[in-house]
N, C-alpha and C positions, 0 to 999 in steps of 0.2 A: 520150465515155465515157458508159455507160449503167449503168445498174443495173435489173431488171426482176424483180418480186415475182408469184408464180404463189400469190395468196393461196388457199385452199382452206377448204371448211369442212368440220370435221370430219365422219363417216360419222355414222348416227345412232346416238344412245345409247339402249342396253339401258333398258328400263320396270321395274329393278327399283331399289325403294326405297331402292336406295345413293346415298350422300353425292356421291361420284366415278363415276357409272356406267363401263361400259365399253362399246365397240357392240352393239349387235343384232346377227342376222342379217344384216336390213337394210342394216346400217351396216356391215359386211363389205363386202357386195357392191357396193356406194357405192368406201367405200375401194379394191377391188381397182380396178373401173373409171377409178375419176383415175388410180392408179397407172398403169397402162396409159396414160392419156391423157398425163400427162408424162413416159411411160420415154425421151421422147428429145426434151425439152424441154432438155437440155443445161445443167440447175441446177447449179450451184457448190458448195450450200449445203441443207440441209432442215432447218427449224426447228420446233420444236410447243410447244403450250403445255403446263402443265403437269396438266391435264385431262386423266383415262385415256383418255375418249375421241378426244381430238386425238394423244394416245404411238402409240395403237393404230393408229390412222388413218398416222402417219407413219412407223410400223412396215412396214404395208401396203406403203406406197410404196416404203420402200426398199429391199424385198425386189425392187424394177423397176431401181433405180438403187444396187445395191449398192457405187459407188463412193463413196457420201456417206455420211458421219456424222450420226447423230440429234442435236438438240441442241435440250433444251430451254430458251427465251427468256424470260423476264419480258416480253417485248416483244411476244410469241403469246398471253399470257394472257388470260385472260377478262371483260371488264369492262364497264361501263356509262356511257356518258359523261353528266355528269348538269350541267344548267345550274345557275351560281347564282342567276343574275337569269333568271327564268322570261318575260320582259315579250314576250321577242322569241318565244317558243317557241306554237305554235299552240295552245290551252288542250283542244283536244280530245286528245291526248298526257298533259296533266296527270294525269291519272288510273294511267295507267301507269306513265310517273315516281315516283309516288308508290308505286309499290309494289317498289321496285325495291329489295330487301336493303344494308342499312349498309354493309356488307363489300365490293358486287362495284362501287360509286359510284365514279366515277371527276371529279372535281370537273373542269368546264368543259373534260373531256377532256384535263387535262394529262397525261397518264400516255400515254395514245393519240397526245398529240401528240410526244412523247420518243418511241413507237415508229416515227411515220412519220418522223421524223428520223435515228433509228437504222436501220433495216432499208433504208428508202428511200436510203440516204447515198449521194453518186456519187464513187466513186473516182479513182484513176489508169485503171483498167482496166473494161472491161466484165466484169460478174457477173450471174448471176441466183440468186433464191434460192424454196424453195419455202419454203409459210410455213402450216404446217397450225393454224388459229387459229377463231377464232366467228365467227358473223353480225356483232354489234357492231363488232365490232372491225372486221369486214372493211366494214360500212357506213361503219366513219369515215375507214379509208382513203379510199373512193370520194369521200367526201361531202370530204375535204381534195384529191383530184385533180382535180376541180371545181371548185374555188374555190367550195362552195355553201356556205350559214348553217349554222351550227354543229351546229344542231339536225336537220337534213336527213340524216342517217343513221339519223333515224326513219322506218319505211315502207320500205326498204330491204330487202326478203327473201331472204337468201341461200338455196338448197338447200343439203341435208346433198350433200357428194363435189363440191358444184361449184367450177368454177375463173375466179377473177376476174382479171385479168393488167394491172397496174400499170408503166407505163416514166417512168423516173427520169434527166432528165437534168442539163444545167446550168443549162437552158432551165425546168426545172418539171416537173410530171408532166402524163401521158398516159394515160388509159384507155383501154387496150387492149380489153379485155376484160372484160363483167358477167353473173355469174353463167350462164357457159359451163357447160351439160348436155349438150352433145348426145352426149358420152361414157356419158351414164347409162342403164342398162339401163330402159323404161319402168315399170318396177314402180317403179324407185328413186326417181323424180321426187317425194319428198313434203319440204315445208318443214319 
């Protein structure tokens, strides 16, 4: 039994000074393209966080896969994994850490680590799930498919619309797939 996550970062978000933006042009055109890229990926499931941008973006898609329901996750949300003990983290990083908002901290990634135990979970049966979510998020997956330092989901750049592809078995995870573009229109190719 397998479980298999077609993580996705959202299209890009509109440049206006809202709280919650919503996409761009851009970020349409991003979105429609993954759409297309997984209309027959055969997902079970499509999830988004709760970022206009990521709704929007998973709106997009499932106007491809009108068999699935939208459903926003706590587990798709947005967040920042933040060390407590800084000792192991390469100190050139420090500086960004430290700028990183109260609110979106995620303490030594336990929050992130509940999601890849949540969404990743292997069942009775094979599932796949789309998972329209952020760069972060989707570095910490990779960086937990890896078995690599905690901190190593720093550097990690996803594009907006691309598709990272995560396999979940009894066995562990498998990276499939990182930051898959070649769906993207070349205009769209911007981090």
């Amino acid at each position: 039994m397998a479980t298999t996550l077609f993580l996705v970062r959202h299209g890009e978000a509109a440049s206006t000074p809202a709280e919650d933006p919503g996409l761009s042009e851009l970020g349409r055109r991003q979105a429609e393209a993954v759409a297309t890229r997984l209309a027959h990926s055969g997902a079970d499931s499509l999830v988004h966080s709760s970022k206009r941008r990521a709704r929007e973006t998973a709106e997009i898609i499932g106007t491809h896969l009108p068999h699935l329901v939208l459903e926003s996750s706590v587990h798709a949300d947005d967040r920042t994994p933040m060390p407590t003990d800084r000792s192991s983290v390469p100190a050139r990083h420090w500086p960004f850490l430290d700028r990183v908002p109260p609110a979106e901290r995620d303490p030594d990634g336990q929050q992130l680590d509940g999601a890849v135990e949540h969404l990743g979970a292997v069942g009775t049966g094979d599932r796949s799930v789309i998972v329209v979510t952020h760069a972060f998020v989707i570095g910490w997956f990779v960086r937990h498919a890896l078995d690599a330092p905690s901190w190593r989901w720093l550097g990690l750049n996803h594009l907006n619309g691309a598709v990272t592809t995560i396999e979940y078995t009894s066995d562990g995870a498998r990276l499939v797939a990182f930051n898959d573009s070649g769906h993207l229109p070349r205009v769209a190719l911007q981090v």
